[in-house]
C-alpha positions in Angstrom: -13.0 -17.3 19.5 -14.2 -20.9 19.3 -12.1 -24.1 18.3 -13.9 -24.1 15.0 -12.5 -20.1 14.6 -9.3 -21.4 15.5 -9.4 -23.9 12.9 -10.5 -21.6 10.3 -7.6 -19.0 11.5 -5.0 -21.7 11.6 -6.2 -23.5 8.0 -5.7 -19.8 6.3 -2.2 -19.9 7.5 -1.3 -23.3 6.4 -2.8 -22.5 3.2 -0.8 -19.0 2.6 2.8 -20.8 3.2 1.6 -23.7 1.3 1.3 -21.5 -1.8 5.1 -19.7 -1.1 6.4 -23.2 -1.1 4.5 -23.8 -4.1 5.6 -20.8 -5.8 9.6 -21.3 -5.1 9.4 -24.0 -7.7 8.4 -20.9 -10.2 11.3 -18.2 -8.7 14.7 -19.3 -10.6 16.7 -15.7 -10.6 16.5 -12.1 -8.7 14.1 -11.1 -12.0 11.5 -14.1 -11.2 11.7 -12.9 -7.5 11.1 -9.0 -8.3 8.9 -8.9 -11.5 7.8 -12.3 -12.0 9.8 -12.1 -15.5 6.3 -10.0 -16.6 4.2 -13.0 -16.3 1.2 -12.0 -14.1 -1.9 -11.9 -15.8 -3.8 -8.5 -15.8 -6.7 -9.8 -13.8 -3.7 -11.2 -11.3 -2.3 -7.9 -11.3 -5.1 -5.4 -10.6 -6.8 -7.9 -7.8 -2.9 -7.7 -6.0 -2.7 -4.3 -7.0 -5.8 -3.6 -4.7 -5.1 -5.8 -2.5 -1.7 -4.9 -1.6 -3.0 -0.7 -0.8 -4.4 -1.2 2.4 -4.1 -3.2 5.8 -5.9 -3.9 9.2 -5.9 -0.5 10.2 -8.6 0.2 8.2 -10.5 -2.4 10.7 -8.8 -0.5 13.5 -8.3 3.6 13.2 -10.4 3.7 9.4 -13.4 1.9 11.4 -13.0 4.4 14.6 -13.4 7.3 12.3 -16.6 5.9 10.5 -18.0 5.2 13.9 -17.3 9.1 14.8 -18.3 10.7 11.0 -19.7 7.9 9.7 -19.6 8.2 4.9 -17.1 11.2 5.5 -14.3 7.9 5.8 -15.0 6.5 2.7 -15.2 9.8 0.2 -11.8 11.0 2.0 -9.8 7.5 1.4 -11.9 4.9 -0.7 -12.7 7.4 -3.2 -10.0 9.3 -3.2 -7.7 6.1 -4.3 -10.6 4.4 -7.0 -10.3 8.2 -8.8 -6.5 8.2 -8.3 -5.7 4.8 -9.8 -8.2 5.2 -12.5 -6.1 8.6 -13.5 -2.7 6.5 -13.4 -4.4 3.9 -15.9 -4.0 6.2 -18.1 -0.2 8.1 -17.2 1.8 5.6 -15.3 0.3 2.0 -15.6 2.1 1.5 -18.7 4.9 3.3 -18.2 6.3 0.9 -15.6 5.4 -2.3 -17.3 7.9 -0.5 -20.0 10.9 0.1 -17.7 10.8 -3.5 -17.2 10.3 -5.1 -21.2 12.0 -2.4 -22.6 15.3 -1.9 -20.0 15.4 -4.7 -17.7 14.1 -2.8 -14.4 13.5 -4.9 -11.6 13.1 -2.0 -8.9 11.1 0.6 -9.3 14.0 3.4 -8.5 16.3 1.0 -10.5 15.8 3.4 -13.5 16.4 6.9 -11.5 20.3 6.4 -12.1 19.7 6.8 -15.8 16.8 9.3 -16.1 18.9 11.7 -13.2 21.8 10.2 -11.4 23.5 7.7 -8.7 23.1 10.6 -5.8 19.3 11.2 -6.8 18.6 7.6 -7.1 20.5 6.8 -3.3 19.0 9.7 -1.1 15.2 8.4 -2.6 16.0 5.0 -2.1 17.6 5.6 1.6 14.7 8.0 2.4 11.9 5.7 1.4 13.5 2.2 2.4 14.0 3.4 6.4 10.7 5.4 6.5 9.0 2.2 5.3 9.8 0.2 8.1 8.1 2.3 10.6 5.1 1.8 8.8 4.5 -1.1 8.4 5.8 -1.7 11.8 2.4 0.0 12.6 0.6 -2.6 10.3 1.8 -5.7 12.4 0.6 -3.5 15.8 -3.0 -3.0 13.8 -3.1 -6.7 13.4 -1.7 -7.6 17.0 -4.6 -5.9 18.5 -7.5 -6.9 16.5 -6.3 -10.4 17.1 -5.8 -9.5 21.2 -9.6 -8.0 20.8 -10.8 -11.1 19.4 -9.0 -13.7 21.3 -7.3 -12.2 24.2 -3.4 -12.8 23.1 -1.0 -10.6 23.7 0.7 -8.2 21.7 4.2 -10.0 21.3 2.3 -13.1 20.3 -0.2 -11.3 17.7 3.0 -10.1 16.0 5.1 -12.6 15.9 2.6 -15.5 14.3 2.0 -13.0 11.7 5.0 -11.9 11.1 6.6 -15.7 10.5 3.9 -16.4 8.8 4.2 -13.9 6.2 8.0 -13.9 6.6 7.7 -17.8 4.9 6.5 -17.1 2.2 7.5 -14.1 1.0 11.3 -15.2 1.4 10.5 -18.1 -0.6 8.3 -17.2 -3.8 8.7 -14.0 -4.3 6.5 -12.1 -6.1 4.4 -14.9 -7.5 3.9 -15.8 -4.1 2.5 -12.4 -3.0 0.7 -12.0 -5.7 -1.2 -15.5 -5.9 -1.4 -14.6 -1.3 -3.5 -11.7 -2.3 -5.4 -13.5 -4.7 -6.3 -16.2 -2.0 -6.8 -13.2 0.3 -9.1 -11.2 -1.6 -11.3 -14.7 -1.6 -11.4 -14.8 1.9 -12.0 -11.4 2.7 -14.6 -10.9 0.1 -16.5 -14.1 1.6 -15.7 -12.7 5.4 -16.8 -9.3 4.7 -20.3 -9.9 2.4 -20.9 -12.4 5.8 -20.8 -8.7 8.0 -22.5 -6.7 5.5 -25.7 -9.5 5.6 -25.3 -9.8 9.3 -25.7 -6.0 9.9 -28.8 -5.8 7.4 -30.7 -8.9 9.2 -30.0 -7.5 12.1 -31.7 -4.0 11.6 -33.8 -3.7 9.0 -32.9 -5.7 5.9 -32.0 -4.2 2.7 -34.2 -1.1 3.4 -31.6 -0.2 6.2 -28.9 1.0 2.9 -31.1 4.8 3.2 -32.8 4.4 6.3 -29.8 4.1 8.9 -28.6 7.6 8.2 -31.7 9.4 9.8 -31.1 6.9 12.8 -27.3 7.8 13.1 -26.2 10.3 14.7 -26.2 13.8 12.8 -23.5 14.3 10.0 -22.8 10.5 9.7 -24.6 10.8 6.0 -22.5 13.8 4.9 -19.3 13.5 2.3 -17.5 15.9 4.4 -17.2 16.1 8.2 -15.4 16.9 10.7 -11.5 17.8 10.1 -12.3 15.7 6.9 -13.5 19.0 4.5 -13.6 19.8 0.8 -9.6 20.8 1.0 -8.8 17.7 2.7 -10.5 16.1 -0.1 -8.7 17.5 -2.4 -5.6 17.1 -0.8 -6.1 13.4 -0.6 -7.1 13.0 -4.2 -3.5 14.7 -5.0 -1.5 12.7 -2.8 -3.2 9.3 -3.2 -3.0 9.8 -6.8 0.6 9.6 -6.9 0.8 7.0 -3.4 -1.2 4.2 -5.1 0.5 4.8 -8.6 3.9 3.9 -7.5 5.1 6.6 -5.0 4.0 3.6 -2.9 6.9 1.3 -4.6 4.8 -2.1 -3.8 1.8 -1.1 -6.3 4.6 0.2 -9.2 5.9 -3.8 -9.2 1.8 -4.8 -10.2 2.2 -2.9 -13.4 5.9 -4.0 -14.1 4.7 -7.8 -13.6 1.7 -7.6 -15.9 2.6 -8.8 -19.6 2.6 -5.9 -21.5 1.5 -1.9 -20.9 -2.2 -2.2 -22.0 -2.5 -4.9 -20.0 -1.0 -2.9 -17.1 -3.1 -0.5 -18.2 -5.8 -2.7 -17.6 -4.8 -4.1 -14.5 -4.9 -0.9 -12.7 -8.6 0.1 -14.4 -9.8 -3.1 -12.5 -8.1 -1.6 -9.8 -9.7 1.4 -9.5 -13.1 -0.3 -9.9 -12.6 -2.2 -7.2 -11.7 0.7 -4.7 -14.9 2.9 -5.3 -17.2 -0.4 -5.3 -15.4 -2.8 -2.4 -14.9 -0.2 0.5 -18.4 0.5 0.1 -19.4 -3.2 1.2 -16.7 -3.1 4.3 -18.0 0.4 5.0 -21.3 -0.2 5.5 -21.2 -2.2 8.6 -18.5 0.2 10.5 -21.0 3.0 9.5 -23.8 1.4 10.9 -22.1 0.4 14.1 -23.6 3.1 16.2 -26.9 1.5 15.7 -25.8 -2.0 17.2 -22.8 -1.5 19.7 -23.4 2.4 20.8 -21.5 4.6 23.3 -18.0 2.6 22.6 -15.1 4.2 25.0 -12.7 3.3 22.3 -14.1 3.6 19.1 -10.7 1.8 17.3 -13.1 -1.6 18.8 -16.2 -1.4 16.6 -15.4 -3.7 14.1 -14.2 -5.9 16.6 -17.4 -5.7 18.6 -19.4 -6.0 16.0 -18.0 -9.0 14.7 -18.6 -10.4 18.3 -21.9 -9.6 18.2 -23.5 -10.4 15.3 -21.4 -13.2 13.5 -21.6 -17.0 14.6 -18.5 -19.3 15.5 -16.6 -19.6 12.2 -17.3 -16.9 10.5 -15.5 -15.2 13.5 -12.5 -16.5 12.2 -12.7 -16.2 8.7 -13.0 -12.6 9.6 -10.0 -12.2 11.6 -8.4 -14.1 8.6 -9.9 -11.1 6.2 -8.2 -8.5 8.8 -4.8 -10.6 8.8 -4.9 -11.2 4.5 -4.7 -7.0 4.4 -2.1 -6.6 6.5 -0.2 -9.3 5.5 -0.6 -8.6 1.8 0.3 -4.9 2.3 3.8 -6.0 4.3 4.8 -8.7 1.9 4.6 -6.6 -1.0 6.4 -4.0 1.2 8.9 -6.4 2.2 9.7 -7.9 -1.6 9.9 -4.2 -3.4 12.2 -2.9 -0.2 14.2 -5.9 -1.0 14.3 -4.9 -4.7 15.1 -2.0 -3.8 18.1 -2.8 -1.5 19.6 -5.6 -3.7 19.3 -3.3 -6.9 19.9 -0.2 -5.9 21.8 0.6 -2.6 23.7 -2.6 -2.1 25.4 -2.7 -5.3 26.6 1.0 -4.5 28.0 0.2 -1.4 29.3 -3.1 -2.3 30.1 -3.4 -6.3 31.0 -6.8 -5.9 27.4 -7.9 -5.8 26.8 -6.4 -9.0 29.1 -9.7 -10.2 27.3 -12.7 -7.9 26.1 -15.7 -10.2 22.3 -15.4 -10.4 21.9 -18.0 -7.8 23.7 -15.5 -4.9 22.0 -12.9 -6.2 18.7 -14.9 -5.7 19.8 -15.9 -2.0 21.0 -12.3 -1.2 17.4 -11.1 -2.2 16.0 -13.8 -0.1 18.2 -12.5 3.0 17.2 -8.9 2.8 13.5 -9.7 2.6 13.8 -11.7 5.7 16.3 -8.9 7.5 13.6 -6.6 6.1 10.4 -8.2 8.1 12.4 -9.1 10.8 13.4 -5.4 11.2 9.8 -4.0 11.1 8.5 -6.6 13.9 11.3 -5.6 16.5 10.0 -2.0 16.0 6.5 -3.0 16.5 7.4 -5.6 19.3 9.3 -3.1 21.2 6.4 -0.2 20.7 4.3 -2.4 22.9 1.2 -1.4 20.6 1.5 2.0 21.5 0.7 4.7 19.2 -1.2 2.5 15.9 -3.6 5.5 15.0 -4.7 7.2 11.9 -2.3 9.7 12.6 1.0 7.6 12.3 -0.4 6.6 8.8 -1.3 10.1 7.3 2.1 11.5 8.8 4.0 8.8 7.2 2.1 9.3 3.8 3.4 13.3 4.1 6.3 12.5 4.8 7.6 10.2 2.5 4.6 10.4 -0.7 5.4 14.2 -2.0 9.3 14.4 -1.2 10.1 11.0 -2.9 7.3 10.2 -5.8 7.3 13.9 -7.4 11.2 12.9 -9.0 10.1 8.9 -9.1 7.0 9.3 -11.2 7.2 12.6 -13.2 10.9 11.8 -14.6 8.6 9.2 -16.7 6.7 11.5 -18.4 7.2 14.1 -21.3 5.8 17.3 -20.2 8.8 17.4 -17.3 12.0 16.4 -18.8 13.9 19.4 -18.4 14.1 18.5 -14.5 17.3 16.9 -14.0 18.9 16.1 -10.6 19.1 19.3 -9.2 15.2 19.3 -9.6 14.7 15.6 -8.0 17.2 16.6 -5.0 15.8 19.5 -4.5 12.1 18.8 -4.4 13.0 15.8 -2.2 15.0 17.8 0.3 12.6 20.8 0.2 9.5 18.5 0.8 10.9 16.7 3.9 12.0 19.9 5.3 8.9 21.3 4.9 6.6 19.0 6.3 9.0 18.9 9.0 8.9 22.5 9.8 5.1 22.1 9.6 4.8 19.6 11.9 7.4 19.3 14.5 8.0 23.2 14.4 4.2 25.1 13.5 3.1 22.3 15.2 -0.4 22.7 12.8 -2.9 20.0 13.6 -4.7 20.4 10.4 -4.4 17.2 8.5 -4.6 18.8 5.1 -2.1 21.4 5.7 -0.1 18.5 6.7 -1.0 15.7 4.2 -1.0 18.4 1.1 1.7 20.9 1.6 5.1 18.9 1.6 3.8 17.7 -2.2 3.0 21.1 -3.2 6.6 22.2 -2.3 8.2 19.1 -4.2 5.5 19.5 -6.8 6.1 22.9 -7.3 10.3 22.9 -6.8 10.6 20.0 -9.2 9.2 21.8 -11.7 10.7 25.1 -11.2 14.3 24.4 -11.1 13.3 22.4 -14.1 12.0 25.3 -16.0 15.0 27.7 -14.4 18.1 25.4 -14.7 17.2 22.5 -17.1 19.1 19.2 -17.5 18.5 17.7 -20.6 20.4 14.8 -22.2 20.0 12.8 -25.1 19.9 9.7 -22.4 17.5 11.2 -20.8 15.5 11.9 -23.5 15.9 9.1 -25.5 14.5 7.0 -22.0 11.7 9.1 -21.4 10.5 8.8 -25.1 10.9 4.8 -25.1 8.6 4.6 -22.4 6.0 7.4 -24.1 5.3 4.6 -27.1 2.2 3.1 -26.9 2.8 0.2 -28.3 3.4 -2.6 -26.4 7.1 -3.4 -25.5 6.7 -6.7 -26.2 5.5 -6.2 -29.7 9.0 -3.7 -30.6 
């Protein structure tokens, strides 16, 4: 790292709290700070939207498995998400942006109370909200080292100037100021990465090097499958993402509820889903080439770093550690303002119905104070980990945990074809999905990653609908909910 990296490093930062300062002027109540009062424009949305589903470990464990199995890493997650998301254009997109227009939602679990009841709504929220810390706990390790790969700083240090960083502005514009962050972010990286993708084509042989470098690579490195990474883990993935990155990963529901009305929710996540199968492909190609230009790494997790070092002159060093630091730290903001939404909306209140009755200013400040508790939180974990342990596993073992058990009840209770699964069916599922992928893999102990990624959502997939179908729970409330959000009109326009 060169002064003129550093400068480039440091600039990004100022710039990122400049816009949360900027956008505080536009965050007057708790609805402004959750939902940006449905005022994001679908273009807005869909950039944060993909912006906000993946972090620096993708520069850190995703690059370590391209460098091992080479286009296996981008059918398995890149393409797995673009076909998910462009799915949930079409079921869920819409369906969010209503609970907001139509009844007020500013959390995406706020609406659980109604469609099942209090006890559902708490043990999803409780679940989801502590498991989320630990992740992204990871995230601020992912960044740590890439930044002690490329500089030399220690772990403690790589955290915390990220983490206060992001911890600005995130208190203090909300939602508008994540979502204008990833916006900014997207710019960056977009500029940082085409610089690699160039770089690795001038350096071996030009354009002609997109379908020669695969008969140069080791064998496999060209095949969609490889590895532990099969057909069924495919499949698996396309299942589990489908429901992750259409609001069983809370963060991505709030794009859809900020966007003006459903089609252009709708929208928003088709643009989205674009970007996923066309993006990862230009980020990709460098980490799959990398056994052509930095070969025989010990610890494959340092490719992209390497490579960086390698090929890419002072400067554009740094704007490429500022592309590794926009993922991370658009993924934990968003994190940080739906947990927040989350705890102010929906567990707070229960514990503490006094809150329900703060002016709109306390309630403003009190969302403010959780976000920060909430960051805060996640970088003592990661501080105190001593960057121990950030691997692909911690991610896919998170996503098992928490996707299946907690977005089965969250996302089917919006549509039609399940509403005779009432409570019991949510609880259920939720209880029976945890304990299962606990059983399979603390107890079996199984070490293949699609038993463990795809069996927890089968079991809540396939509970939730059984005690449905066995012991329905059907209301008029229920019903009369589900069907407001099944119009496809716009909300605005009824």
């Amino acid at each position: 790292m060169s002064a003129l990296d550093w400068s480039v490093l440091a600039a990004y930062f100022v710039v990122m709290i400049g816009i949360g300062v900027w956008s505080k002027g536009r965050v007057h109540t708790v609805i402004d700070f959750f939902t940006a009062r449905g005022r994001i424009p679908w273009w807005l949305a869909g950039i944060s939207h993909h912006m906000s589903g993946y972090s620096a470990i993708m520069f850190v464990a995703f690059a370590a498995v391209a460098y091992n199995y080479g286009l296996a890493m981008y059918v398995w997650w890149a393409l797995t998400i673009g076909i998910g998301v462009g799915i949930g254009a079409f079921l869920w997109a819409a369906r969010w942006n209503r609970l907001r227009a139509v009844h007020g939602v500013a959390s995406p679990l706020e609406y659980l109370a109604r469609r099942y009841n209090l006890p559902a709504q708490q043990v999803l929220a409780y679940s989801g909200a502590l498991l989320k810390v630990v992740d992204i706990a990871a995230k601020w390790v992912a960044i740590a080292i890439l930044l002690r790969g490329f500089a030399g700083i220690p772990i403690f240090w790589g955290i915390l100037v990220t983490g206060l960083v992001t911890m600005v502005y995130i208190t203090a514009g909300g939602l508008w100021a994540d979502v204008l962050t990833d916006f900014g972010q997207f710019v960056i990286q977009g500029v940082a990465g085409i610089a690699m993708f160039f770089a690795v084509l001038s350096h071996l042989d030009g354009l002609p090097t997109l379908w020669t470098m695969w008969d140069k690579l080791p064998e496999g490195h060209g095949d969609p499958f490889a590895g532990p990474y099969t057909v069924t883990f495919f499949l698996a993935l396309l299942f589990i993402k489908t429901f992750e990155y259409n609001g069983g990963m809370w963060n991505l529901a709030q794009r859809y509820m900020a966007a003006p009305s459903g089609s252009e929710a709708k929208r928003s996540a088709l643009l989205s889903s674009a970007l996923w199968l066309v993006w990862p492909l230009i980020l990709f190609i460098p980490m799959f080439a990398a056994p052509l230009i930095v070969p025989g790494l010990a610890n494959a997790e340092e490719a992209y770093v390497k490579l960086a070092q390698t090929l890419l002159p002072q400067g554009v060093i740094g704007l490429v550690l500022a592309g590794f630091f926009s993922h991370t730290m658009a993924m934990v903001s968003s994190d940080a303002n739906v947990i927040s939404s989350v705890i102010t909306r929906d567990i707070a209140p229960v514990l503490m119905p006094r809150l329900r009755r703060l002016a709109d200013a306390a309630q403003l400040t009190f969302a403010r104070v959780t976000t920060f508790a909430f960051v805060l939180i996640s970088m003592v974990i990661a501080i105190t980990t001593e960057g121990q342990g950030v691997v692909l596993k911690i991610v896919v073992d998170l996503v098992a945990a928490t996707m299946g058990p907690i977005s089965i009840p969250l996302m089917l209770g919006m549509l039609p074809w399940f509403r005779r699964s009432g409570p019991l069916a949510a609880i259920v599922s939720w209880a029976a999905g945890l304990g299962v992928w606990a059983y399979v893999k603390w107890i079996a102990g199984s070490t293949d990653q699609a038993v463990v990624v795809g069996v927890p959502l089968v079991t809540s997939l396939v509970l939730y609908v059984a005690v449905g179908l066995l012991r329905p729970e059907r209301t008029r409330d229920r019903d009369e909910l589900i069907d407001s959000l099944n119009d496809d009109r716009d909300p605005a326009r009824t």
